[in-house]
C-alpha positions as CSV (number, residue, x, y, z in Angstrom):
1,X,-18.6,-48.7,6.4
2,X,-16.2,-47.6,8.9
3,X,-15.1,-48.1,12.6
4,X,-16.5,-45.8,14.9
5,X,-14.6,-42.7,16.4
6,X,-16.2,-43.7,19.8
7,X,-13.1,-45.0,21.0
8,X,-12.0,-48.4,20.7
9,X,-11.8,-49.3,24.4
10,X,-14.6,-47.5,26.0
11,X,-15.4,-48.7,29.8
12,X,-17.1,-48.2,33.3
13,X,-15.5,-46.1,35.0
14,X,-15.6,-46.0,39.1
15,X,-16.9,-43.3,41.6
16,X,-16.9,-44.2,45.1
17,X,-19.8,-46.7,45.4
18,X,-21.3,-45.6,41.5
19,X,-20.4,-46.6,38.4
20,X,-20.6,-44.2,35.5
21,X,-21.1,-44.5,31.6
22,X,-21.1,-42.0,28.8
23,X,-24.6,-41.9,27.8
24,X,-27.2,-39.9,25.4
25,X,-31.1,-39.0,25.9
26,X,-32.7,-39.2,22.5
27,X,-36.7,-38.9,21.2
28,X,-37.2,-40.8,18.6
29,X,-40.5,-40.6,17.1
30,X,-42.9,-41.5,20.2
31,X,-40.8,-42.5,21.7
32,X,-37.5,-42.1,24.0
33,X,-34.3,-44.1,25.6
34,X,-31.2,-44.2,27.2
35,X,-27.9,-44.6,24.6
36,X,-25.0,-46.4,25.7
37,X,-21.8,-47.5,23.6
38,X,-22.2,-51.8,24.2
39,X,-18.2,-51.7,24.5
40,X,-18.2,-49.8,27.8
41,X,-21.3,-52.3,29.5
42,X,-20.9,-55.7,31.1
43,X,-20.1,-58.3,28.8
44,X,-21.7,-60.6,31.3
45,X,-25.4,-61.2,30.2
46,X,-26.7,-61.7,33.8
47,X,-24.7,-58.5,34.8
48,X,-25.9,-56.3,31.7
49,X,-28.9,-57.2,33.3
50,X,-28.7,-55.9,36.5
51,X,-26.7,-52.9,34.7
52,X,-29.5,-52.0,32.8
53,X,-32.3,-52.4,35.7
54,X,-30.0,-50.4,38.0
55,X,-30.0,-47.3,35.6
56,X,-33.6,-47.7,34.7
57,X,-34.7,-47.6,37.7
58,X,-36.2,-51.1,38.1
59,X,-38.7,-52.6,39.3
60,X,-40.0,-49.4,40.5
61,X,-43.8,-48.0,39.4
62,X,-42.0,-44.3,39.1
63,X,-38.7,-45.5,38.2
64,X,-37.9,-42.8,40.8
65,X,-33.9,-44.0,41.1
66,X,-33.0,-44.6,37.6
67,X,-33.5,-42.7,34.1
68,X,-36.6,-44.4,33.1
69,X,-40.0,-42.3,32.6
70,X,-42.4,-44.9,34.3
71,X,-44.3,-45.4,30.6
72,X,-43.8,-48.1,28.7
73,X,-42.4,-45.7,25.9
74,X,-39.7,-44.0,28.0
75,X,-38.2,-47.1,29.4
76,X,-36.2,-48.2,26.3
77,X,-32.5,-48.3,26.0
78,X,-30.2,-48.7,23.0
79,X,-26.8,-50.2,22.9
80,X,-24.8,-48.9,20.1
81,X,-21.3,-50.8,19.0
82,X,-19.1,-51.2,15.9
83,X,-20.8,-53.4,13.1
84,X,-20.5,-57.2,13.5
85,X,-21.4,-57.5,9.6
86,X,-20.0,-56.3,6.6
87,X,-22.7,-54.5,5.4
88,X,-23.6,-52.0,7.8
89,X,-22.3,-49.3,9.5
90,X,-22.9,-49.8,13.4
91,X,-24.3,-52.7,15.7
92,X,-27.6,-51.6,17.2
93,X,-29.4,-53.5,20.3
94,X,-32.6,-52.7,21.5
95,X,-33.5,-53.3,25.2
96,X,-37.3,-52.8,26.5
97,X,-36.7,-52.4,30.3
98,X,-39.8,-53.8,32.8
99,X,-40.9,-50.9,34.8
100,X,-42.4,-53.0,37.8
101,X,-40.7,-56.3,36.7
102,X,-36.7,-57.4,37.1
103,X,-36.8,-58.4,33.6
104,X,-35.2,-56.7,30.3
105,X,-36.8,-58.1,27.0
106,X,-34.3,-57.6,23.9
107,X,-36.3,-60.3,21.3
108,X,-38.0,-57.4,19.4
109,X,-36.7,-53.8,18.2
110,X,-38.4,-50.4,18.5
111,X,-39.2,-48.8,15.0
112,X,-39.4,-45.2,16.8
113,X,-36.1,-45.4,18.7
114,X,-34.9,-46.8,15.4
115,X,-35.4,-43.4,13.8
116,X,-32.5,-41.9,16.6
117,X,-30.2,-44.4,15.9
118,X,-29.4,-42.6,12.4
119,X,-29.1,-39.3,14.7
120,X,-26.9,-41.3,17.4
121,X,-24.7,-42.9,14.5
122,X,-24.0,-39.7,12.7
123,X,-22.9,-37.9,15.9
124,X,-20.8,-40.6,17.4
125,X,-18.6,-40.8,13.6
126,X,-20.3,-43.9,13.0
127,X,-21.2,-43.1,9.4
128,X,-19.6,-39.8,7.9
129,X,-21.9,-36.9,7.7
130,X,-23.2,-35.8,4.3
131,X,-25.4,-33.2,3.1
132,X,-28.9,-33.1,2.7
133,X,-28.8,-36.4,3.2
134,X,-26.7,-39.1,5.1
135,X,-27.8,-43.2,4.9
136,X,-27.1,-45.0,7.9
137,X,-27.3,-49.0,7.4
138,X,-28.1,-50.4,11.1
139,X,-27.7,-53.7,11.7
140,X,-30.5,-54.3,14.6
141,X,-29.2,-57.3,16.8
142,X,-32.4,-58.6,18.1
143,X,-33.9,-59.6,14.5
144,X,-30.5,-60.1,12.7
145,X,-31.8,-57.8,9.9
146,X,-30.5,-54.3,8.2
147,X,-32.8,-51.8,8.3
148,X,-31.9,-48.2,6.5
149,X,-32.0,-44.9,8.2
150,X,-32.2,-41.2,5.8
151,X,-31.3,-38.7,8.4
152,X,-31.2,-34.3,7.0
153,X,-27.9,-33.5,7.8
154,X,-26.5,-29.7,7.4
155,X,-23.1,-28.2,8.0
156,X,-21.4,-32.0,9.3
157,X,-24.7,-32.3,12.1
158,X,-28.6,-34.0,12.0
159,X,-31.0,-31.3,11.3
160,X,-33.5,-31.2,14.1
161,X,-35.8,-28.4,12.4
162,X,-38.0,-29.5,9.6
163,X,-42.3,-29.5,8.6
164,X,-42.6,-32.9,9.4
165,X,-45.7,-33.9,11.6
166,X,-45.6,-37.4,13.8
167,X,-49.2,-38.0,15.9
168,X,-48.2,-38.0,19.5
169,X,-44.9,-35.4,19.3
170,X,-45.9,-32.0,19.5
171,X,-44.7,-30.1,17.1
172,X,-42.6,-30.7,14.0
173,X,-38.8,-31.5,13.2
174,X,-36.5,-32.8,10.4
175,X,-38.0,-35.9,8.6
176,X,-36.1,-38.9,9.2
177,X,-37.1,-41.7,6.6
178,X,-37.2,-45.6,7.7
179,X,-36.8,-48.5,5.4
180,X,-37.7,-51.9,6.5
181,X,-37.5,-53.9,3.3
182,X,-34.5,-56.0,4.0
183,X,-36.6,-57.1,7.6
184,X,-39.0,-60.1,6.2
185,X,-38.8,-62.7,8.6
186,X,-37.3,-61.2,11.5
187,X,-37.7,-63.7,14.5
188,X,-39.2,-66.4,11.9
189,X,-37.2,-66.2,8.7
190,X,-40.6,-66.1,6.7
191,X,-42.9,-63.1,5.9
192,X,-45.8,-65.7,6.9
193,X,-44.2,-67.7,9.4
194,X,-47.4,-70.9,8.6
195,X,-47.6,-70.1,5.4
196,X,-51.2,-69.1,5.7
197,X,-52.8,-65.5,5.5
198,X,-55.1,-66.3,8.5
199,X,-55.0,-68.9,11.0
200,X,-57.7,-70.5,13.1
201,X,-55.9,-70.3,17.1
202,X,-57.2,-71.7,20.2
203,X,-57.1,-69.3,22.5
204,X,-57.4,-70.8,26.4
205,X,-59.2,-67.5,27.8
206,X,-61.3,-67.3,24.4
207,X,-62.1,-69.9,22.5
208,X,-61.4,-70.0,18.4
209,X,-59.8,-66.6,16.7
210,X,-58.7,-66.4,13.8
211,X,-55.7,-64.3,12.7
212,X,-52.8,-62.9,10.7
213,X,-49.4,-64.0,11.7
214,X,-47.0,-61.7,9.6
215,X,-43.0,-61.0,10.6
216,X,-41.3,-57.8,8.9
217,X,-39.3,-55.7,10.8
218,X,-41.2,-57.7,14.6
219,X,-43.4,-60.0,14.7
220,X,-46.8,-59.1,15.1
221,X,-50.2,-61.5,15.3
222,X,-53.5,-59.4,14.0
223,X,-56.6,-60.1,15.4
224,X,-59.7,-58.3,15.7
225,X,-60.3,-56.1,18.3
226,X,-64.0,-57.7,18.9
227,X,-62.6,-61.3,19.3
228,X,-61.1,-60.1,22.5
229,X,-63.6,-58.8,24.1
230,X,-63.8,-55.3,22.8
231,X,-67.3,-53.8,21.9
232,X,-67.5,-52.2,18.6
233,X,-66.3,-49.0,18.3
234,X,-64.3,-49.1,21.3
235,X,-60.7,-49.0,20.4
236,X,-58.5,-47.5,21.1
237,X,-58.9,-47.6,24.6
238,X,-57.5,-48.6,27.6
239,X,-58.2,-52.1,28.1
240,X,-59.9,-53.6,30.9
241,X,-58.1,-56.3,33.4
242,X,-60.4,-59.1,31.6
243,X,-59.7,-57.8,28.2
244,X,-55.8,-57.7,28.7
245,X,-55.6,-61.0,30.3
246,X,-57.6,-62.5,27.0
247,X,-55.0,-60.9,24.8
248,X,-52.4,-62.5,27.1
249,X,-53.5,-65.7,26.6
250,X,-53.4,-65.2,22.9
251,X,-50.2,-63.9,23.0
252,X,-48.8,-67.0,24.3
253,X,-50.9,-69.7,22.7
254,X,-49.5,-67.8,18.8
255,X,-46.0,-68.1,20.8
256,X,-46.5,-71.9,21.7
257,X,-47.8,-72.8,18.0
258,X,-44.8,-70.6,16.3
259,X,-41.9,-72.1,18.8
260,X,-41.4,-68.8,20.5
261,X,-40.7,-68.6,23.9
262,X,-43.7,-67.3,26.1
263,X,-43.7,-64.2,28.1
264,X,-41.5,-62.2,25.9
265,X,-42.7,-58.7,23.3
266,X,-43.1,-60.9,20.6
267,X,-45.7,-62.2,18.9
268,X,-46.8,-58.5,19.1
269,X,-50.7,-58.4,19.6
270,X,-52.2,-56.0,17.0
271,X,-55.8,-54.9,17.4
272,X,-58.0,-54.2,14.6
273,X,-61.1,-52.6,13.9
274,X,-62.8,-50.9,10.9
275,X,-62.6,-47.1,10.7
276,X,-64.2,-44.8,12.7
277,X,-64.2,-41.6,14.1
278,X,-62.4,-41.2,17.3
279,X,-61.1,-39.5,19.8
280,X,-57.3,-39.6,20.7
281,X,-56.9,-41.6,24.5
282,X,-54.1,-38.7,25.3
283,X,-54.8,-35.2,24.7
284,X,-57.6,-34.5,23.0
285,X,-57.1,-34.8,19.6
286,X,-59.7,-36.2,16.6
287,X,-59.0,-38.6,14.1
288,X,-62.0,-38.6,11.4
289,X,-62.9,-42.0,9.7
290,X,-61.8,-40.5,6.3
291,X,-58.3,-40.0,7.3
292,X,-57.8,-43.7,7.9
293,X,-58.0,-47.1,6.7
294,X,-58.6,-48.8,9.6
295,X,-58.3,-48.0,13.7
296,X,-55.4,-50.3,15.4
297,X,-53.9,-50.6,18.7
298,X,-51.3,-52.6,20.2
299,X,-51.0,-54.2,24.0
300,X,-47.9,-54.5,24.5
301,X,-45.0,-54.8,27.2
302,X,-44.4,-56.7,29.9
303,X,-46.6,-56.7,31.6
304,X,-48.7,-56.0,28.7
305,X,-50.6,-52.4,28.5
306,X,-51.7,-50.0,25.6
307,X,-49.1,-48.9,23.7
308,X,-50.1,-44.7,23.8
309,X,-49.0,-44.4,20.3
310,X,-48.4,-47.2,17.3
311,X,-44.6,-48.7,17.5
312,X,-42.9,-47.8,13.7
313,X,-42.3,-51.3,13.4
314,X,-45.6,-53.1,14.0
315,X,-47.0,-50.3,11.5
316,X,-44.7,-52.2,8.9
317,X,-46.3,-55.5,9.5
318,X,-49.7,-54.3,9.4
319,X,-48.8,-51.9,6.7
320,X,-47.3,-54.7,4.3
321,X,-50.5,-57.3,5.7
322,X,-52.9,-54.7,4.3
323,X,-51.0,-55.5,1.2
324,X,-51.8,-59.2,1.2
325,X,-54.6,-61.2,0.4
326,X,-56.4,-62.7,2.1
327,X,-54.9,-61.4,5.9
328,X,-57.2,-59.4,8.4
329,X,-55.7,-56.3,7.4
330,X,-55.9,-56.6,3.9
331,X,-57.3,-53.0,1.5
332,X,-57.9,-55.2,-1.4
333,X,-56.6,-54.7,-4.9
334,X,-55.8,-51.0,-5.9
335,X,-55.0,-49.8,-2.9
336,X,-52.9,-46.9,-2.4
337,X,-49.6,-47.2,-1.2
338,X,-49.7,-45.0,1.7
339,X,-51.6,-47.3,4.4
340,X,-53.7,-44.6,7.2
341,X,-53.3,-46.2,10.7
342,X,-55.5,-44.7,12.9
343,X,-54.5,-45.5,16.6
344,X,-54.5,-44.4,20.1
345,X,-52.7,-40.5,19.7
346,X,-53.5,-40.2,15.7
347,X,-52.2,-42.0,12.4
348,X,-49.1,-43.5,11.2
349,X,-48.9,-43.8,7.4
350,X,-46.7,-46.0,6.1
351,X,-45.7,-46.5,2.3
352,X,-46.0,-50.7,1.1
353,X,-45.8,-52.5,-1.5
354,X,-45.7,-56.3,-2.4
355,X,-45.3,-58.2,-5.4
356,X,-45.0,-62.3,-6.1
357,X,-41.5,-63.1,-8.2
358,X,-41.3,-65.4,-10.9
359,X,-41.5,-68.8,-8.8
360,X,-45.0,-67.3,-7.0
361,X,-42.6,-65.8,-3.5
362,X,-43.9,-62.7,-1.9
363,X,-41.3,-60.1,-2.4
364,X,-41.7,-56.9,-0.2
365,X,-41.0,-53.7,-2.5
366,X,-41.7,-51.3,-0.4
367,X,-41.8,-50.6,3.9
368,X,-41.0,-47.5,5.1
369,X,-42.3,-44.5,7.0
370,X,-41.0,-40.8,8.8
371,X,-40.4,-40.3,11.8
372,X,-38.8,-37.4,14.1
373,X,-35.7,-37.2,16.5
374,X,-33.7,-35.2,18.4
375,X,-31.0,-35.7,20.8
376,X,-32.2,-34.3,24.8
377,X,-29.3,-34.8,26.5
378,X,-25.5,-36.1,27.0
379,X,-23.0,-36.7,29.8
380,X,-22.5,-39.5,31.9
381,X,-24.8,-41.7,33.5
382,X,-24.5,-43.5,36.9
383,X,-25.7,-46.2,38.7
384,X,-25.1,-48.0,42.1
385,X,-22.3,-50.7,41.5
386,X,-23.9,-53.0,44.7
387,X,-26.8,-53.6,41.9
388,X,-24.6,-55.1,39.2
389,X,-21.6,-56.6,40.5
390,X,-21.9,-58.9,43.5
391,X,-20.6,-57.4,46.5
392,X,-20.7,-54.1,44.3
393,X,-17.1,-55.2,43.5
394,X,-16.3,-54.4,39.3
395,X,-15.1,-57.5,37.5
């Protein structure tokens, strides 16, 4: 570990009526977001707030006067900073901004933005680079955990070239490898936050569903795509009004019974459904039933929608569940490693493994997956200083 090059004292800096920040575009995975050192942003939560809403663009259906791409997927921010732990190389926070909502939700992280933090940490002289291969340790702020990051590196810089293949990004780039081991309990402190493989929940909108509460890397509840008023066969889809307002309502009753607060990304809801053939809900793709173990989607968001793709880190929950008995997810004994994810733009496979220790404990061996990035842009970033600071005055 060692400090970043970034600058110790990096800051807003004033333009007439605009404030401006150093900034970065980066894909990562299926995903893209805004980059911003934490040491130059408002300290203030309220005003971080605003900050971030101002450069999103939100709430606004087209994001039209901000940097956000009106999807769910392209309206993500990360906050980079020097590590507030010894054993990792660079704070990372991870902000979901609202799209039509004044609200920024920072209780879960992004698996696929996760992949371009190793890109953003390398480049910013948070980690030094080494050839082929450079580890990052990340210490995500919203779950308190380290998570590990292999980026390609050649001549002192990320690769960006590479055969690696991720459903929903066109074409192929350097792999970047994710490990989620050290995540278990990431919201709860427990890989089964009741203890129980499946649980019977009273769902308001629904009546009696039972499912699989499991936290590594976020916190995800797994249910079956039928219990909420899906027909068979129909995921993934884009859900109806009814069906997204049933998922709602089990989103918050897992919330009440674990002690999280209601409203936020987590619990995330995880669809499930056998396997099936399919067709992809973007493009026009084809996922055959042989390619996959079972079909999943998540809803997501606030407000909730599909999630176009599969977010890296609910594929580690629902990865590791297949890997337990007794949960809805669950492959049963023999199982391969690699668990096939079919979902709405293709497959995720993700490599899990379990054990039990000596005293009968769970012990995740294995939670990783690939992803892609690449950095799209860099320069400076600005927003209108009349949304963040009262009287647009800077503090």
């Amino acid at each position: 570990m060692r400090p970043a090059t970034e600058g110790s004292s990096p800051s807003l800096s004033r333009e007439g009526e605009l404030l401006a920040v150093d900034c970065a575009i980066i894909r990562g995975g299926t995903s893209k977001g805004v980059f911003l050192p934490r040491l130059a942003l408002p300290s203030d939560e309220a005003e971080l707030e605003q900050f971030l809403l101002a450069l999103m663009g939100s709430p606004d259906p087209r994001q039209i006067d901000g940097l956000g791409g009106a999807d769910l997927l392209t309206s993500k921010v990360a906050m980079i900073g020097p590590p507030s732990i010894e054993d990792a190389d660079l704070d990372y926070t991870f902000a979901q901004v609202s799209i039509t909502k004044a609200q920024v939700n920072t209780d879960m992280n992004c698996g696929n933005i996760s992949a371009a933090v190793g890109v953003y940490a390398i480049e910013h002289g948070y980690v030094d680079p080494v050839s082929p291969l450079t580890t990052v340790r990340v210490h995500n702020t919203n779950t308190h955990k380290v998570f590990v990051a292999t980026v390609p590196v050649a001549e002192g810089r990320p690769l960006v070239e590479g055969d690696c293949q991720v459903d929903g990004v066109p074409g192929t780039g350097a792999e970047i490898l994710l490990d989620y081991r050290e995540t278990v309990g990431s919201v709860t402190g427990k890989l089964l936050p009741t203890g129980s493989t499946v649980d019977e929940v009273d769902v308001p909108l629904v009546g009696t569903v039972p499912v699989s509460i499991v936290d590594i890397a976020n916190l995800c509840v797994l249910a079956r795509a039928s219990d909420l008023g899906f027909e068979p066969g129909e995921i993934p889809s884009f859900p109806s009004d009814t069906q997204i307002a049933k998922v709602d309502s089990l989103q918050r009753a897992v919330a009440r019974m674990l002690g999280v607060p209601e409203g936020g990304l987590v619990p995330i809801p995880v669809l499930l459904e056998d396997a099936h053939s399919y067709s992809t809900v973007v493009g026009d793709g084809q996922v055959r039933m042989e390619e996959i173990d079972f079909v999943a989607q998540v809803i997501g968001g606030q407000p909730l929608a599909l999630h176009k793709a599969f977010p890296g880190t609910a594929s580690v929950t629902v990865a590791v569940a297949a890997k337990l008995p007794g949960t809805l997810a669950y492959l049963g004994d023999g199982s391969a490693e690699e668990v096939r994810i079919g979902h709405p733009t293709g497959r995720n496979v993700v490599m899990a493994n379990v054990s039990m220790d000596e005293a009968g404990g769970l012990v995740v061996q294995k939670a990783a997956y690939t992803r892609t990035a690449r950095k799209l842009m860099e320069g400076k970033a600005f927003v209108r200083a009349s949304k963040v600071f009262t009287g647009g005055a800077q503090r």
